[in-house]
NUMAR-928953 format. One line per 4 residues: number of its first residue (from 1); their letters; for each residue x, y, z of N, C-alpha, C, O, CB. Coordinates in steps of 0.001 Angstrom, whole numbers, plus 500000, padded with zeros to 6 digits. Glycine has a CB too. Example, Ala and Ser with C-alpha at 12.3 -4.5 7.8 and 13.67 -1.06 7.14 Angstrom:
<sites>
1) AS) 513190/494310/507800/512300/495500/507800/513200/496700/507800/514236/496681/508465/511308/495527/509046 ~ 512850/497750/507080/513670/498940/507140/512900/500030/507870/513409/501138/508039/514084/499402/505725
</sites>
This chain:
<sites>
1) XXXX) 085438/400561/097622/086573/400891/098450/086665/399872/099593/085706/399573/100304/086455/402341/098994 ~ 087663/399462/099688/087898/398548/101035/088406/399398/102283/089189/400328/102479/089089/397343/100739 ~ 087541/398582/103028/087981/398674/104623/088559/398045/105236/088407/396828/105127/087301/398686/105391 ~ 089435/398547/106109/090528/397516/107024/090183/397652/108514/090457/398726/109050/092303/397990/106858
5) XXXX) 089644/396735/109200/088952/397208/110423/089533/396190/111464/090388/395366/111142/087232/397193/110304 ~ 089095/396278/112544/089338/395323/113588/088522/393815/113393/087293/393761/113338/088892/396065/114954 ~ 089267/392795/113313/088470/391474/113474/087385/391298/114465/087709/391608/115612/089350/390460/113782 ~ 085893/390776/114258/085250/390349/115838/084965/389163/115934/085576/388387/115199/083971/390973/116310
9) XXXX) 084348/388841/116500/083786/387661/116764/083170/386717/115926/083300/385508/115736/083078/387871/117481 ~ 082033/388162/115208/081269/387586/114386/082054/387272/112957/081579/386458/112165/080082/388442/114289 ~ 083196/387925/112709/083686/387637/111260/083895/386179/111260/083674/385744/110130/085083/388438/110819 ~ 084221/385295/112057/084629/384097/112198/083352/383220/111916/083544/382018/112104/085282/383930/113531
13) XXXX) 082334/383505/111583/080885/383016/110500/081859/383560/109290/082686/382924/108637/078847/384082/110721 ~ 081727/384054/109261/082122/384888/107761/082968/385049/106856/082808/385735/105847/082188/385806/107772 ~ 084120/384303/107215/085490/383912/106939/085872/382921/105881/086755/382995/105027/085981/383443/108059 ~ 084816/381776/106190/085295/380963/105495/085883/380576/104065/086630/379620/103856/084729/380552/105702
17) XXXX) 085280/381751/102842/085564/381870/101573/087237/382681/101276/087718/383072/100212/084241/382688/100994 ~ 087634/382705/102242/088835/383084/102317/089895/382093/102413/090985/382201/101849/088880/383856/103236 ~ 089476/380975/103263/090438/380160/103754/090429/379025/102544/091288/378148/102635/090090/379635/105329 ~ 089703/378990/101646/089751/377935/100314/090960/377444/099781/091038/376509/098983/089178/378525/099116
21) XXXX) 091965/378137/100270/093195/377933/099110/094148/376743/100031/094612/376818/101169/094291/379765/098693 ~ 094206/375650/099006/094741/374800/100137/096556/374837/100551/097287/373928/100944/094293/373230/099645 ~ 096828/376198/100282/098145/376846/100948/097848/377680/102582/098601/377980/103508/098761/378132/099690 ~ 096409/377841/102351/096269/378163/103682/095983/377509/105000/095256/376593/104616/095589/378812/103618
25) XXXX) 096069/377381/106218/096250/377052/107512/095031/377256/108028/095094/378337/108613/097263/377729/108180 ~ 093551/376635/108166/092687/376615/109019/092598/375901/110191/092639/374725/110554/091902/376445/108512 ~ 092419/377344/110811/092687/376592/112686/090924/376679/113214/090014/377256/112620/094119/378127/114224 ~ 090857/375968/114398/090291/375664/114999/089622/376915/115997/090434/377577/116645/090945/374720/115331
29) XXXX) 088055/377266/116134/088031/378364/116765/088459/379149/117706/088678/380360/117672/087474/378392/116900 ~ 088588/378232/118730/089544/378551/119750/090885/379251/119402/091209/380369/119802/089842/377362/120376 ~ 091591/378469/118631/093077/379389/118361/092638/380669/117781/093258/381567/118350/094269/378648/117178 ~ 091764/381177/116817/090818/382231/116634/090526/383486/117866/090581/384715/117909/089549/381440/116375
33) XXXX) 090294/382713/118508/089162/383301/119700/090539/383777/120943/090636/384688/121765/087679/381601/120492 ~ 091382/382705/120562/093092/383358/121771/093563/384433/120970/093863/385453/121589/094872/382018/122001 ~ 093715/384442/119575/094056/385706/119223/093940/386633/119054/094798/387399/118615/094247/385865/118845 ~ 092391/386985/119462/091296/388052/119460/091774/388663/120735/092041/389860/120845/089622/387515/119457
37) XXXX) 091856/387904/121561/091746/388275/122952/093288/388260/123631/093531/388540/124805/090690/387199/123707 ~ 093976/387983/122914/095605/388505/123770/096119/389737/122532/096556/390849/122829/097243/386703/123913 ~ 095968/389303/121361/096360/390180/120610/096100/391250/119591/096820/391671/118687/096776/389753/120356 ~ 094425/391710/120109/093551/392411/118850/093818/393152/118141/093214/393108/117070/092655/392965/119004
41) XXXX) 094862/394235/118340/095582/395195/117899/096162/394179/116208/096116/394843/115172/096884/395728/119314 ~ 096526/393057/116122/097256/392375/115287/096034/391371/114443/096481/390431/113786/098485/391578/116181 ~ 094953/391522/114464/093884/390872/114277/093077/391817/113226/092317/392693/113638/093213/390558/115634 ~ 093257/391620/112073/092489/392827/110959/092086/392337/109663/092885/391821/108881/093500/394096/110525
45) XXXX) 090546/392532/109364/090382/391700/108311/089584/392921/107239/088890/393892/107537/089453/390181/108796 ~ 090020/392393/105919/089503/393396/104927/087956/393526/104896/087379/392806/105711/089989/393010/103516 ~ 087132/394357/104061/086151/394250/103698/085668/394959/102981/085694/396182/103117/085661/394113/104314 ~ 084968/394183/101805/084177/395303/100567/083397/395927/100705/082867/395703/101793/083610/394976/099568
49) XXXX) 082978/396631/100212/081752/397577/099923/080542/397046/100652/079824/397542/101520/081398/397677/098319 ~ 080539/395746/099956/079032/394680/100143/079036/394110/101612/078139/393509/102203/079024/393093/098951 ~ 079898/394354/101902/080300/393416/103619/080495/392147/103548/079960/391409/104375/079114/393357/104824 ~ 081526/391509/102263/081770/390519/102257/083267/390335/102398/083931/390816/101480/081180/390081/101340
53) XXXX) 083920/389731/103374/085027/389874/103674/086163/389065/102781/086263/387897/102406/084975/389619/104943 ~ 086943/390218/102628/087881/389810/101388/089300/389320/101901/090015/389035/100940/088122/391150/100336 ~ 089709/389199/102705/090914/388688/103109/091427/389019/104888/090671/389803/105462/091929/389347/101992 ~ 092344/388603/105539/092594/388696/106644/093778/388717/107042/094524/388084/106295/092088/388032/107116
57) XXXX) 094419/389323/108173/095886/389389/109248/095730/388988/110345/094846/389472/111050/096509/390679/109602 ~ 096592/387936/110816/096653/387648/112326/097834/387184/112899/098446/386145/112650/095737/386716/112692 ~ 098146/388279/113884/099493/387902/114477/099738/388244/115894/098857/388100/116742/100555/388532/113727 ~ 101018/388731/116191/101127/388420/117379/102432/389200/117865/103334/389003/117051/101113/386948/117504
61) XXXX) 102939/390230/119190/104376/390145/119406/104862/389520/120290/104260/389678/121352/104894/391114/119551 ~ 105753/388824/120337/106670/388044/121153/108335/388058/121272/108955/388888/120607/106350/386865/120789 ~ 108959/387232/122033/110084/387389/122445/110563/388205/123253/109948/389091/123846/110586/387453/121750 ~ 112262/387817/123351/112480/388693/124710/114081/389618/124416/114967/389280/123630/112620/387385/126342
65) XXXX) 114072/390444/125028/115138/391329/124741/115360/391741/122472/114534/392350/121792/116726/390235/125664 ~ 116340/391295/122106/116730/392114/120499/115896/391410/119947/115224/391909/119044/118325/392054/119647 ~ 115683/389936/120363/114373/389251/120011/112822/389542/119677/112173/389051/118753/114275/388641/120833 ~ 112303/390632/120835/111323/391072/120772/111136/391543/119430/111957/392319/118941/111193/391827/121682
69) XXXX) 109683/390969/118498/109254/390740/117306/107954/390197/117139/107432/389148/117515/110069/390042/116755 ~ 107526/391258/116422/106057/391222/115975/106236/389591/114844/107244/389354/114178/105526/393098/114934 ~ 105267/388889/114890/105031/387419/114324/103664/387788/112887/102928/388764/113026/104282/386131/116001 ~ 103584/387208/112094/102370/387159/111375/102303/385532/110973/103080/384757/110417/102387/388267/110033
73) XXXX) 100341/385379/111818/100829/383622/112190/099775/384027/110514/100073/383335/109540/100047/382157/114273 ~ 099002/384763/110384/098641/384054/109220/098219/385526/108409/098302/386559/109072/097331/382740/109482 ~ 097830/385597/107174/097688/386559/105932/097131/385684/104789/097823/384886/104157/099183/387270/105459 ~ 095695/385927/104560/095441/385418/103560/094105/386486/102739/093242/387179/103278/095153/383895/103991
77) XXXX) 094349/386288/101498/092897/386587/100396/092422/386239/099723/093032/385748/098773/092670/387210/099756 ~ 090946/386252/099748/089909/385391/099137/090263/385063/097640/089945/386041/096964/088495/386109/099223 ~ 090662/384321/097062/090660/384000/095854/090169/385363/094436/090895/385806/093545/089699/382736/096027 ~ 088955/385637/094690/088556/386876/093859/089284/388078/094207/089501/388877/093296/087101/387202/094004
81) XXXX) 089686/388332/095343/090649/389737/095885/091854/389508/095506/092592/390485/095375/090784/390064/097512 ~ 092184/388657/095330/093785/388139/094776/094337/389255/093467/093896/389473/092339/093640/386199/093960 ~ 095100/389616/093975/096493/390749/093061/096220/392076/093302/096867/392979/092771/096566/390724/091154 ~ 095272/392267/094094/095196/393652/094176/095681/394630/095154/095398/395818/095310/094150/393844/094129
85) XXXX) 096401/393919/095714/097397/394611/096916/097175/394446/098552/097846/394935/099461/097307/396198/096722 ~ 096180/393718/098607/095459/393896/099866/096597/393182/100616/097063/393858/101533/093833/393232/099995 ~ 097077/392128/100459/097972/391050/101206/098991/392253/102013/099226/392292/103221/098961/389765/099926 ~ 099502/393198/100952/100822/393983/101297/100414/395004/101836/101340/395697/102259/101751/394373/100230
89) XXXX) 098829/395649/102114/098304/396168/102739/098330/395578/104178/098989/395839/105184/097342/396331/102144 ~ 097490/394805/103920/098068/394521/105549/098687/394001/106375/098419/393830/107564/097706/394332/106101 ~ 100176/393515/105372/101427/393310/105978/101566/394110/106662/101651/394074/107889/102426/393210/105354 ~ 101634/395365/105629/102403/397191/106378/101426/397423/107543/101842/398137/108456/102230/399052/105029
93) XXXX) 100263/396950/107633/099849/397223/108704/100197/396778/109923/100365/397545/110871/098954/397108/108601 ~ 100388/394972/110023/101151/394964/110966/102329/394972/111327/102709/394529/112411/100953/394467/111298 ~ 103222/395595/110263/104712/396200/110342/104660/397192/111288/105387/397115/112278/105298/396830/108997 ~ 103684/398390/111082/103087/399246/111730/103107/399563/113246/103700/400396/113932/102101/399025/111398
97) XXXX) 101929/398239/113578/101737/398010/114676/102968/397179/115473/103027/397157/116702/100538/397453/114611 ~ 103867/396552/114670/105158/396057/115522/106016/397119/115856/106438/397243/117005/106052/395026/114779 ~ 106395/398119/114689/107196/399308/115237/106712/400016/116455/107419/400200/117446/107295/400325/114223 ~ 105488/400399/116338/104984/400946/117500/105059/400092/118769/105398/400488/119885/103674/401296/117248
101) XXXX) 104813/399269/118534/105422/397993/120051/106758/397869/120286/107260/397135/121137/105111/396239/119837 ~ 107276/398516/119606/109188/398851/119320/109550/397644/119385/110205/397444/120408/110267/399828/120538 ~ 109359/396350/118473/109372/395419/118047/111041/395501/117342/111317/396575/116807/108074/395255/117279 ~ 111961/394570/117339/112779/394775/116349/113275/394313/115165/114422/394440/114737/113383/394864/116706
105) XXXX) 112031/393588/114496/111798/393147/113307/109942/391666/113444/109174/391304/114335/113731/392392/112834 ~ 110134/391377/111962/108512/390763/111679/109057/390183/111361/110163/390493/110919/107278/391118/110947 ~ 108506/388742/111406/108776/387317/110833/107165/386440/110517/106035/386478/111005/109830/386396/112153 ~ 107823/385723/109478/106938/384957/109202/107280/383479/108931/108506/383410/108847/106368/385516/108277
109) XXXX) 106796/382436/108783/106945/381391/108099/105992/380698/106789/104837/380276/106857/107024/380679/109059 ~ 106705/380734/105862/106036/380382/104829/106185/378966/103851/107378/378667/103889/106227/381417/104188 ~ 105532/378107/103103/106220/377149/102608/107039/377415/101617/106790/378315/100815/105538/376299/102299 ~ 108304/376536/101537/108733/376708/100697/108684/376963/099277/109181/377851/098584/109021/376289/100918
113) XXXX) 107794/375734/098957/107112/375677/097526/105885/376522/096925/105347/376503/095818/106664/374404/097414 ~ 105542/377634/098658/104575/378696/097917/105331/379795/097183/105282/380923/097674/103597/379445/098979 ~ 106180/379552/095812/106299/380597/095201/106278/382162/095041/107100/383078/095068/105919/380325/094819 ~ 105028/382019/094875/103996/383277/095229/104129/384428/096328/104183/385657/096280/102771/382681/095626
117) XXXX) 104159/383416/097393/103826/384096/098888/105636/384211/098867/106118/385281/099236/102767/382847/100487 ~ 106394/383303/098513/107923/384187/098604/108672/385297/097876/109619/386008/098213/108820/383402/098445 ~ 107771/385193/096518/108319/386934/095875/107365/387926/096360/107818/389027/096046/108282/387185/093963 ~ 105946/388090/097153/105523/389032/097563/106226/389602/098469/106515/390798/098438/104540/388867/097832
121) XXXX) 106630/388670/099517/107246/388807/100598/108596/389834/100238/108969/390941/100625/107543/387350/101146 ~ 109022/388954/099410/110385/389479/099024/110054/390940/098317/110788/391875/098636/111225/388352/097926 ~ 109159/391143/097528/108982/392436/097019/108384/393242/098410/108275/394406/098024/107916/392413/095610 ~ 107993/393192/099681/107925/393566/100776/108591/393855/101623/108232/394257/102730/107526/393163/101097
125) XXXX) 110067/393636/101089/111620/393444/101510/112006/392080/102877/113013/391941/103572/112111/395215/102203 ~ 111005/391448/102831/111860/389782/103760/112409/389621/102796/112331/389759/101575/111025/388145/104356 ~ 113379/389086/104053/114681/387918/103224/114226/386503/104051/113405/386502/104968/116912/388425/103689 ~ 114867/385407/103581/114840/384318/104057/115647/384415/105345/116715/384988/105125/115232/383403/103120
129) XXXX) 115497/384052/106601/116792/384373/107667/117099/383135/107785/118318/382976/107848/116569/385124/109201 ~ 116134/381626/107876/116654/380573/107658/115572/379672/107602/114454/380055/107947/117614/380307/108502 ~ 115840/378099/107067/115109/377063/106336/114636/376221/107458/115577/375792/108126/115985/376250/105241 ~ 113784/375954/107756/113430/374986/108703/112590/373685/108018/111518/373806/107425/112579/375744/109816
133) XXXX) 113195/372623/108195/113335/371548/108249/111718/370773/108522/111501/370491/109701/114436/371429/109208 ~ 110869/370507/107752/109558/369401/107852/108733/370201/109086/108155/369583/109980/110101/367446/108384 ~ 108777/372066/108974/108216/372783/109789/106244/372406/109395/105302/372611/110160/108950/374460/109516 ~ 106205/371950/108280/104587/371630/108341/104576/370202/107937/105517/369616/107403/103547/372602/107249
137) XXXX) 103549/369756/108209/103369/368598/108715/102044/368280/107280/101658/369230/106599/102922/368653/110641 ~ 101494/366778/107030/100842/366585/105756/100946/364966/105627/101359/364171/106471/101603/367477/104476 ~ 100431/364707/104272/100670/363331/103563/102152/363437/103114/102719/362353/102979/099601/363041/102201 ~ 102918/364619/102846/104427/364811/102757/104739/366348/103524/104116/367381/103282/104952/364779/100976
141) XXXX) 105854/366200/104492/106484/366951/105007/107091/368031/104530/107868/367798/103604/107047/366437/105426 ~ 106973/369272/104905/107476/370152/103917/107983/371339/104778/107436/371766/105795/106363/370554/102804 ~ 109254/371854/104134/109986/373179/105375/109237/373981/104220/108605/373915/103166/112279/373545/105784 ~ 109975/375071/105558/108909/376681/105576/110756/377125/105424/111773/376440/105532/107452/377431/107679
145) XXXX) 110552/378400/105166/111139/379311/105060/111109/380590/106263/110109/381298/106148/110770/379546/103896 ~ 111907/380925/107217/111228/381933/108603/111829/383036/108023/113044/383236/108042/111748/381653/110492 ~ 110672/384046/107300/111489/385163/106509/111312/386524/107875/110579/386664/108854/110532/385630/104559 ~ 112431/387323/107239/112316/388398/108426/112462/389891/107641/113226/390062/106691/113694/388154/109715
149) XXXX) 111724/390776/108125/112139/391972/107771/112329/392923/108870/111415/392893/109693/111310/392442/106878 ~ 113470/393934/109153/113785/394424/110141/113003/395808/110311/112859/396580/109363/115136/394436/110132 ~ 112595/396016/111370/112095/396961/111643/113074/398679/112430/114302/398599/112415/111121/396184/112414 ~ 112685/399515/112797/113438/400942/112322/114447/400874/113816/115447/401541/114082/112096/402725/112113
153) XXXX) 113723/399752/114675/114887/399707/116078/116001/399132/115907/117025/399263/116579/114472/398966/117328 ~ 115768/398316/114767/116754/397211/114627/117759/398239/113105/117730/397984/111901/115708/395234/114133 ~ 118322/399063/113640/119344/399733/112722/120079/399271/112176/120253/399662/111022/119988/400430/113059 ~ 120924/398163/112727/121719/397439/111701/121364/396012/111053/122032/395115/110539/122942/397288/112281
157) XXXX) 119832/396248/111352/119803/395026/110962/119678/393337/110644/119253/392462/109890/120011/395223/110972 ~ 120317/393621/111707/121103/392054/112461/119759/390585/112535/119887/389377/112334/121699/392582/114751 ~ 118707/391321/112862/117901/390606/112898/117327/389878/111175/116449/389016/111162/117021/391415/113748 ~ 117879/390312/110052/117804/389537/108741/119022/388918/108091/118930/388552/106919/117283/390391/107771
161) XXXX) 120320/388748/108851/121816/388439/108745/121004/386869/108695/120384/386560/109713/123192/389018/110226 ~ 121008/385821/107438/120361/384981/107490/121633/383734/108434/122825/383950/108655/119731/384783/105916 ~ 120880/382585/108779/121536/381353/109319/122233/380874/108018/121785/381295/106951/120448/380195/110012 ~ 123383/379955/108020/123840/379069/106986/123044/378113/106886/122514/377777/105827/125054/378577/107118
165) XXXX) 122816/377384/108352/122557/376013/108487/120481/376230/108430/119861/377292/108478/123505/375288/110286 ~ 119901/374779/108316/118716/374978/108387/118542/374122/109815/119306/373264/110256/117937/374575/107046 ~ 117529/374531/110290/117192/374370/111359/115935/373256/111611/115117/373308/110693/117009/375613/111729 ~ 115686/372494/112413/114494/371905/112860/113119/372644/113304/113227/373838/113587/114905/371221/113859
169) XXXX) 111938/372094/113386/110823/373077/114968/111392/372911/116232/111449/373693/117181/109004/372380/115402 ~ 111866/371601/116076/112440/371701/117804/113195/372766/118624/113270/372971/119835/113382/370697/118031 ~ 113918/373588/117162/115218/374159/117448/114733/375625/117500/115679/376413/117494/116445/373812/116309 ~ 113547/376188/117549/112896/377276/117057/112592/378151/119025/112143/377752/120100/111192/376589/115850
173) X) 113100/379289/118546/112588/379740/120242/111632/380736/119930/111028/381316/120832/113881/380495/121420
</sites>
């Protein structure tokens, strides 16, 4: 049976067989260690039976006024945990924790060309809200997709009414 617990300190030894997939984003401890500590509530990592940690959530709420919106800077699972639901587990979790922050919708950014990570999403109900433009950086440049799903404040919505145009990072608030 898996557990979904609060991230600590020490998981960050312990992590690393998670971050293998080279679709995922390994940051530097520090950016780790800021998100522990401004945002723990949004900081939750799986774990098996054995105490070997099977995947992770880390995010964040921000913005200001209809804006205000829970973020998920990252979601990933260990290669062997892969299909078994955990990812959408603890999406809803921090869907969860954004409603309760009366957040008025979750966003994410994802690459374009991760397939995968865009029909989960989409079977999670994001939509694409709009395309951003060489948002990750590499040996080739590649946009992300800033998908959004609205949360229960946001009644009509408004916050997944996607852009036409695609956008830059510069252009990102």
């Amino acid at each position: 049976m898996t557990t979904i617990r609060p991230f600590t300190c020490d998981d960050m030894f312990r992590f690393n067989c998670v971050n293998l997939d080279p679709l995922t984003e390994t940051y530097g401890l520090p950016f780790y260690l800021q998100y522990l500590a401004h945002w723990p509530e949004y900081f939750k990592v799986a774990e098996s039976p054995s105490g070997r940690i099977m995947g992770y959530i880390m995010g964040k709420s921000e913005g200001r006024p209809e804006n205000w919106h829970g973020h998920v800077t990252a979601v990933t699972v260990a290669p062997d945990y892969r299909r078994l639901g955990l990812a959408g587990s603890l999406m809803t979790l921090l869907e969860v924790i954004s409603d309760k922050k009366r957040c008025f919708f979750v966003d994410l950014f994802v690459r374009v060309s991760n397939k995968i990570a865009v029909n989960m999403y989409h079977k999670l109900g994001y939509t694409e809200y709009r395309r951003v433009l060489e948002y990750y950086s590499g040996e080739v440049d590649e946009d992300a997709y800033d998908m959004r799903k609205a949360l229960s404040r946001d009644v009509e919505k408004k916050s997944m009414i996607p852009l036409r145009h695609p956008v830059r990072p510069s252009d990102l608030d």
